[in-house]
N, CA, C and O atoms as a GROMACS GRO file, in nm:
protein
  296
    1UNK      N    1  -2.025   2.116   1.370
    1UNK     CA    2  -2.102   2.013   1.301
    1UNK      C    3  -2.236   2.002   1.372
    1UNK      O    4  -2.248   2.004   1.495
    2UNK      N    5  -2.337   1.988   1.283
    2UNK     CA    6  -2.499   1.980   1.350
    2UNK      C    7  -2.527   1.840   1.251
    2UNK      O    8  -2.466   1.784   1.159
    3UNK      N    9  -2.679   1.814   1.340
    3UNK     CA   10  -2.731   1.670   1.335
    3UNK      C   11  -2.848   1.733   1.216
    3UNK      O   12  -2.857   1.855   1.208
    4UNK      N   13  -2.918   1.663   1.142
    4UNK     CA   14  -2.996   1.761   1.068
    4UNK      C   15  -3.114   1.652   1.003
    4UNK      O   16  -3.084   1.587   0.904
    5UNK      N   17  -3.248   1.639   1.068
    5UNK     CA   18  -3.338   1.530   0.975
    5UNK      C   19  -3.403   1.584   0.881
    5UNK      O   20  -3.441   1.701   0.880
    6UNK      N   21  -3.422   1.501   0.794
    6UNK     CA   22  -3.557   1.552   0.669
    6UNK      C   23  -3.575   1.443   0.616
    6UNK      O   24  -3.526   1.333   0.639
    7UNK      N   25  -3.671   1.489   0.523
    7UNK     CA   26  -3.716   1.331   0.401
    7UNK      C   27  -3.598   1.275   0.368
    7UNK      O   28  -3.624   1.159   0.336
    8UNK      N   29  -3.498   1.294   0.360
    8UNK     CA   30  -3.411   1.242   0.293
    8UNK      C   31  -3.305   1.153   0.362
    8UNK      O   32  -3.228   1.071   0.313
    9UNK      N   33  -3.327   1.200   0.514
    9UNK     CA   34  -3.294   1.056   0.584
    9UNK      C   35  -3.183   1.163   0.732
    9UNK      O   36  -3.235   1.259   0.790
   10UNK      N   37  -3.101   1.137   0.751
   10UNK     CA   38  -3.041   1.217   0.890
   10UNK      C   39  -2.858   1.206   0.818
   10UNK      O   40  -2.787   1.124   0.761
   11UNK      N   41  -2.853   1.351   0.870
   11UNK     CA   42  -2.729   1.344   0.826
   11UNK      C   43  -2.654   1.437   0.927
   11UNK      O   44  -2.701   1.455   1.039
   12UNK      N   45  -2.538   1.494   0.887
   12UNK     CA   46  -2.449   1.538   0.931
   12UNK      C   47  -2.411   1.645   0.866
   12UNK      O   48  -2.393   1.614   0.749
   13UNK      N   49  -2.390   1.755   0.884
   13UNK     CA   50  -2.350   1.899   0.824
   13UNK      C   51  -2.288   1.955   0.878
   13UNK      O   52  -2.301   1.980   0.998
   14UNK      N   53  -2.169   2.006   0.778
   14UNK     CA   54  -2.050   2.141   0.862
   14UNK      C   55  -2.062   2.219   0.791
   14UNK      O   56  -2.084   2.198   0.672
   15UNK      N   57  -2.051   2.317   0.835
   15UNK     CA   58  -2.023   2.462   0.797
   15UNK      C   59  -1.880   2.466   0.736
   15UNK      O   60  -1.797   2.404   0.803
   16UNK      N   61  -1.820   2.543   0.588
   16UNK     CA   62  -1.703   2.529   0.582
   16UNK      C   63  -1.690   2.719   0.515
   16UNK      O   64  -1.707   2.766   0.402
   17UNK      N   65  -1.649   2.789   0.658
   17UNK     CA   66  -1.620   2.925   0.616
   17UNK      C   67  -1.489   2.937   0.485
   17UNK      O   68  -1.392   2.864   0.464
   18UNK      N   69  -1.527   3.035   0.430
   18UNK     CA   70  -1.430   3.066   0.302
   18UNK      C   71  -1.319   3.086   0.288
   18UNK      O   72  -1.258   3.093   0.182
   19UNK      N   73  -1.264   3.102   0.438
   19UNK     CA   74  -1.111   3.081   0.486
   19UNK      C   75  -1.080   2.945   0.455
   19UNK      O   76  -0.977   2.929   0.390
   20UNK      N   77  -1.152   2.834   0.488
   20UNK     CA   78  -1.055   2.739   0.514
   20UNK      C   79  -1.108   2.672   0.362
   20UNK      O   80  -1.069   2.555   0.356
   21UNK      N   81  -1.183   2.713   0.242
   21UNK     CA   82  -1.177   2.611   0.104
   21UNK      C   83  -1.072   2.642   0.058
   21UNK      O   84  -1.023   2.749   0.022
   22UNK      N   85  -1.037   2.530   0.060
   22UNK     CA   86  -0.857   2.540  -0.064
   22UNK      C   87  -0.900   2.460  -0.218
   22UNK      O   88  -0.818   2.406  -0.292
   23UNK      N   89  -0.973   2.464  -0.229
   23UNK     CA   90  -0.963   2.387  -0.335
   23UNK      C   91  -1.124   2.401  -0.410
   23UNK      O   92  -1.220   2.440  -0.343
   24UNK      N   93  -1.139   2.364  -0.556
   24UNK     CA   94  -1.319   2.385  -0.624
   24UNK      C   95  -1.361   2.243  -0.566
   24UNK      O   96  -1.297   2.145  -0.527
   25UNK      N   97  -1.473   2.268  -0.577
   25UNK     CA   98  -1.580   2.152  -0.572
   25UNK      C   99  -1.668   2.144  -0.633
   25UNK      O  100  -1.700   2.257  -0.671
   26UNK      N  101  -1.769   2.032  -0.686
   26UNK     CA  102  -1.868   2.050  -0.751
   26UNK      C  103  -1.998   2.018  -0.690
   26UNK      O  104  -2.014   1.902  -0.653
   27UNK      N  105  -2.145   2.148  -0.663
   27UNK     CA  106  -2.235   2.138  -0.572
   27UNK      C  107  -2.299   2.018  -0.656
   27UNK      O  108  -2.298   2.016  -0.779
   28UNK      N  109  -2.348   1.931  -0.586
   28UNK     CA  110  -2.452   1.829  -0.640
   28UNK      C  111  -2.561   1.844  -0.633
   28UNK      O  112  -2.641   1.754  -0.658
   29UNK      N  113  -2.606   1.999  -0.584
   29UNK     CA  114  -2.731   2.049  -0.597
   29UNK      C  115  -2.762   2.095  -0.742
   29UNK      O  116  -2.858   2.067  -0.814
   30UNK      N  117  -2.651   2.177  -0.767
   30UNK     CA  118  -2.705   2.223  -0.882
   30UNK      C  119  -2.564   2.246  -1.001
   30UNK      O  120  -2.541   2.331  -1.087
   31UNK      N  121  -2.496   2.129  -0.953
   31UNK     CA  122  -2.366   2.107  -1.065
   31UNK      C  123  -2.326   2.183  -1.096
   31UNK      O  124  -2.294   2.181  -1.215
   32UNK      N  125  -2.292   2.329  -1.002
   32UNK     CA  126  -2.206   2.404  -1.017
   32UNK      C  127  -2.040   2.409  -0.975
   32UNK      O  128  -2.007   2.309  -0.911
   33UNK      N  129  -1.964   2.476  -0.992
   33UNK     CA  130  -1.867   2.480  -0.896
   33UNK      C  131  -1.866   2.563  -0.791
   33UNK      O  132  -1.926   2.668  -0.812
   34UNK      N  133  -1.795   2.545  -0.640
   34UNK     CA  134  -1.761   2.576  -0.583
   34UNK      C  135  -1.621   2.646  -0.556
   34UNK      O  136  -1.535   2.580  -0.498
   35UNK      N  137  -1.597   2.762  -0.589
   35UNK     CA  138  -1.434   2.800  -0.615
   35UNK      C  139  -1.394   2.830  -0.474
   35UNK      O  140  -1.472   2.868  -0.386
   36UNK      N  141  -1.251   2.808  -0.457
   36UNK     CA  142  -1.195   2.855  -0.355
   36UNK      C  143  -1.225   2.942  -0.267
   36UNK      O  144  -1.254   3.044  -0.330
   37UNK      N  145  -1.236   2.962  -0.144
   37UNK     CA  146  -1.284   3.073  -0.081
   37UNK      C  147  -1.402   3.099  -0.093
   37UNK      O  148  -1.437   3.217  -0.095
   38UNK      N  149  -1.476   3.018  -0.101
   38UNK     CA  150  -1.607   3.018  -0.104
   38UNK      C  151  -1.705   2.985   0.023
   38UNK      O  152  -1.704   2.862   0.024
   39UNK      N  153  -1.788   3.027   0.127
   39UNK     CA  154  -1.855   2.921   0.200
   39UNK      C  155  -1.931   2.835   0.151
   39UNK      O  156  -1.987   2.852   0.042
   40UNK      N  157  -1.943   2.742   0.214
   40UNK     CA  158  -2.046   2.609   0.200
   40UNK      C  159  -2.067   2.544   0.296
   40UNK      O  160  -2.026   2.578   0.407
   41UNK      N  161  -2.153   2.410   0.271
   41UNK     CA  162  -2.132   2.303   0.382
   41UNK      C  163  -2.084   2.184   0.323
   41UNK      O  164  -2.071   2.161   0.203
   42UNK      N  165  -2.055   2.100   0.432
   42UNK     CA  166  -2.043   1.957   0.396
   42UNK      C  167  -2.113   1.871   0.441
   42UNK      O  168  -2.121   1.885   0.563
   43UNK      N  169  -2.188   1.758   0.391
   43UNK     CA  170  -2.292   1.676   0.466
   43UNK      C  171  -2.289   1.563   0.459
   43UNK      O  172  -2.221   1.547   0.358
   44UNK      N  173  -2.320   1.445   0.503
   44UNK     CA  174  -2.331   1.295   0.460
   44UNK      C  175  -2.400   1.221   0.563
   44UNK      O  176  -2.401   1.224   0.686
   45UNK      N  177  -2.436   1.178   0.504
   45UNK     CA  178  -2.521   1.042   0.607
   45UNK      C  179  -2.472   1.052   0.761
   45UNK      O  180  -2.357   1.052   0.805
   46UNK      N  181  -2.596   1.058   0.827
   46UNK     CA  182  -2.557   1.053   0.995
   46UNK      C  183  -2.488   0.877   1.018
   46UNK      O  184  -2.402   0.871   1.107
   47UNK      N  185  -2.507   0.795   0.974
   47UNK     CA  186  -2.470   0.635   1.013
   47UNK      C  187  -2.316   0.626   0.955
   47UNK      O  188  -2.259   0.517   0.952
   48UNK      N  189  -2.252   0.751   0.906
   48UNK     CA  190  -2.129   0.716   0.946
   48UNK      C  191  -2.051   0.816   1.016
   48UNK      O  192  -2.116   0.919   1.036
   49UNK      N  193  -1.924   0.818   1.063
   49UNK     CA  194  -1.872   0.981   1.096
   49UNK      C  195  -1.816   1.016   1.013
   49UNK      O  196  -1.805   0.941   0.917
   50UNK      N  197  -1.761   1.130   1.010
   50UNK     CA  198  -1.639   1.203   0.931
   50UNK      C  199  -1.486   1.192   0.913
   50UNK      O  200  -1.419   1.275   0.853
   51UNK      N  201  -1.438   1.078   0.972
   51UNK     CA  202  -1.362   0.987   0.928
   51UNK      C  203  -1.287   0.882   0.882
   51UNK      O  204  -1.171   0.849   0.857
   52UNK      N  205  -1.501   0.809   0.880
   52UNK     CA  206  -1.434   0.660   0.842
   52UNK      C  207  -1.563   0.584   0.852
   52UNK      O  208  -1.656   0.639   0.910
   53UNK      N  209  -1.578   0.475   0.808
   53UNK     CA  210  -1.738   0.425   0.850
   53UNK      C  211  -1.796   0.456   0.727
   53UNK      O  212  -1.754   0.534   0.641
   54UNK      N  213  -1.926   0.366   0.725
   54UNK     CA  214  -2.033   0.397   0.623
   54UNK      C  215  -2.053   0.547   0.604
   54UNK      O  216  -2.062   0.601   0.715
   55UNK      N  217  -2.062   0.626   0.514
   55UNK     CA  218  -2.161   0.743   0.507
   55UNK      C  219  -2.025   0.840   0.473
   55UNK      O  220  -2.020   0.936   0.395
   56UNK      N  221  -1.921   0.785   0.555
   56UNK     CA  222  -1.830   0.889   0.541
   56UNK      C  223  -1.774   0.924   0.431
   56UNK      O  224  -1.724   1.036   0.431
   57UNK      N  225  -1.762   0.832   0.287
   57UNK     CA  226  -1.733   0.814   0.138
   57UNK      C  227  -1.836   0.891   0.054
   57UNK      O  228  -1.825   0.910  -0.067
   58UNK      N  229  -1.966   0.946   0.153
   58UNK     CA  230  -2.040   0.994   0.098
   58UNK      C  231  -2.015   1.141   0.118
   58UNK      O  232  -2.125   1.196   0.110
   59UNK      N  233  -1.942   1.211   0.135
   59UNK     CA  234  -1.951   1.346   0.193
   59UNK      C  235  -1.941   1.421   0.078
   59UNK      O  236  -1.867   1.382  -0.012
   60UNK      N  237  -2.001   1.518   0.069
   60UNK     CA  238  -2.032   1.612  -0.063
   60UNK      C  239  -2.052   1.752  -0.009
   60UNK      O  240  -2.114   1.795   0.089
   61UNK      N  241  -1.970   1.817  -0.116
   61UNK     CA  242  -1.991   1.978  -0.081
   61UNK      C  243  -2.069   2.061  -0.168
   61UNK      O  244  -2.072   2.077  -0.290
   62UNK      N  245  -2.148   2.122  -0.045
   62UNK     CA  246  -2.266   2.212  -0.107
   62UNK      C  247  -2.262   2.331  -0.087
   62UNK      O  248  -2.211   2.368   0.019
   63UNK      N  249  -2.318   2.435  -0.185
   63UNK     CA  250  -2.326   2.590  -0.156
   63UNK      C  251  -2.443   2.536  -0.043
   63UNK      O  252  -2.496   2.424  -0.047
   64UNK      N  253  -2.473   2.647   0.064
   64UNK     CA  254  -2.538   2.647   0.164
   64UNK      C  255  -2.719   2.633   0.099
   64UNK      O  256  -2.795   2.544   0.136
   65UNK      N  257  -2.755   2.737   0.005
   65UNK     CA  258  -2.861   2.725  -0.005
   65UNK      C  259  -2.936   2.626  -0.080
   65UNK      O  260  -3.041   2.567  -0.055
   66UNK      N  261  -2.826   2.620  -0.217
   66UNK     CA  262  -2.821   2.453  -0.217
   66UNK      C  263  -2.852   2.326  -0.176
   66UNK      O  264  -2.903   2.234  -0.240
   67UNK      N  265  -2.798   2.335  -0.001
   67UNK     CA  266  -2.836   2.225   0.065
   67UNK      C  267  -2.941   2.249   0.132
   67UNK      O  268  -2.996   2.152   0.184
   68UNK      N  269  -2.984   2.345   0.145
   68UNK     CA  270  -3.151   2.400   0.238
   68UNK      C  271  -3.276   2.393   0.136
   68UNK      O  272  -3.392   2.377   0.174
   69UNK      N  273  -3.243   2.404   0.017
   69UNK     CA  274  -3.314   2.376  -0.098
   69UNK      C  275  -3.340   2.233  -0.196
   69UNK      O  276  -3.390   2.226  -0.307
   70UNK      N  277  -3.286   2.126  -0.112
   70UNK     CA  278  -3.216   2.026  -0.188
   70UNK      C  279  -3.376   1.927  -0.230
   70UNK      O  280  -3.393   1.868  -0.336
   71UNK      N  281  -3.473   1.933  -0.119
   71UNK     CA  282  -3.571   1.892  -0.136
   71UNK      C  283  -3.699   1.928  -0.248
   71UNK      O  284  -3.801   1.860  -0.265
   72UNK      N  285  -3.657   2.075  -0.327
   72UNK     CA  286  -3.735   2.095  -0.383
   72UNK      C  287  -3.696   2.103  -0.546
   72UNK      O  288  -3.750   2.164  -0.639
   73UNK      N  289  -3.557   1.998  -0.539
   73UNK     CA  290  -3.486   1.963  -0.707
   73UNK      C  291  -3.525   1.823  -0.758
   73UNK      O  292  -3.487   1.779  -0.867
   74UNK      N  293  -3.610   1.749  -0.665
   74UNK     CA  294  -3.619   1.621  -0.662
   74UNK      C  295  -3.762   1.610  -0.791
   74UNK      O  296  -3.808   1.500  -0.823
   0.00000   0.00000   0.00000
């Protein structure tokens, strides 16, 4: 897990190699799915952690470039 700032405020990001997705998701970058076995990340607000707390209800999974690109869908 890395610390990560931008315009969009400080958050929190993991890496999630394609071994461990069990399940689809939907990127909120670009409302695709995410199928199984896929890499991505996961990110959410730095003001909460990853198991509980503000921010943590926010966690959303993104294809990687997706989330490196997220600033220029706005």
């Amino acid at each position: 897990m890395r610390g990560e700032s931008a315009d969009d405020g400080e958050w929190l990001v993991r890496p999630v190699p394609g071994s461990a997705g069990g399940k689809t998701y939907r990127c909120p970058g670009c409302r695709q799915e995410i199928p199984p076995g896929t890499p991505h990340v996961v990110a959410w607000p730095a003001d909460g952690g990853p198991f509980g707390g503000p921010g943590a209800d926010e966690r959303r999974h993104w294809h990687a470039t997706c989330w490196q690109t997220r600033h220029r869908r706005r």
